[in-house]
C-alpha positions in Angstrom: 0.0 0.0 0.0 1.0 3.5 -1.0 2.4 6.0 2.0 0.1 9.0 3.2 2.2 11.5 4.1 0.9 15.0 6.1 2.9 17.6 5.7 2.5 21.0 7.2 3.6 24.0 5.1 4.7 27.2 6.3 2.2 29.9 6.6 -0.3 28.1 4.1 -1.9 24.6 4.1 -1.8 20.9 5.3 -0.3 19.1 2.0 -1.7 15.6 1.8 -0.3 13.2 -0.2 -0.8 9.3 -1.0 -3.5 7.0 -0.9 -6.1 8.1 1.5 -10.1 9.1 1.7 -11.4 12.1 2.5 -14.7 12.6 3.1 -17.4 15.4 4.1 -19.5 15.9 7.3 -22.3 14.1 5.5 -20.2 11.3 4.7 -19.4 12.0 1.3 -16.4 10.7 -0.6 -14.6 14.1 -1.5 -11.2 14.5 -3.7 -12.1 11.4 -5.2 -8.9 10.2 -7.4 -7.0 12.6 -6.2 -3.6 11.9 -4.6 -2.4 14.9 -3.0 -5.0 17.8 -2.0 -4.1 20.9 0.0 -6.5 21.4 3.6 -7.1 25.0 4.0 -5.6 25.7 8.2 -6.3 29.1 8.0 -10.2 29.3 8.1 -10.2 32.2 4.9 -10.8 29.4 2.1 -13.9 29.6 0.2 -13.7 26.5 -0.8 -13.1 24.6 2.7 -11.8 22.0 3.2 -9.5 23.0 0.2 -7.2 25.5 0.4 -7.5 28.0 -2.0 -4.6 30.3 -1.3 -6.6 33.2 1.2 -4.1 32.5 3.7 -1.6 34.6 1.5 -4.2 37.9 2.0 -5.6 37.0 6.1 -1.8 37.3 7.9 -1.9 33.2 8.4 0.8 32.1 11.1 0.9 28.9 12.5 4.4 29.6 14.1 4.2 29.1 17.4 4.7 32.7 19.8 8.2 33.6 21.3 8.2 32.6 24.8 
């Protein structure tokens, strides 16, 4: 079986890749035949759960604060 791999990139989206199943609240297979799709962590995607590049225009950061 193919790796799934989660990758979080900088500023912007979770980058998932391999052979995996995503599917909607409702239950619905979403993404079907794809094998890498982009999860929108920012909340600004208009097309959630993809991302859609908003996070470039909302000042995204997932780096954690200075202590």
């Amino acid at each position: 079986m193919p790796e799934t791999t989660i990758e979080t990139l900088p500023k912007g989206p979770f980058k998932v890749s391999g052979d995996f199943a995503l599917k909607g609240t409702d239950g619905t297979q979403l993404a079907d035949d794809k094998k890498t799709v982009f999860l929108c962590r920012c909340g600004a995607s208009k097309n959630k759960p993809f991302c859609d590049g908003a996070h470039k225009g909302c000042d995204f950061d997932n780096e954690p604060a200075a202590a």
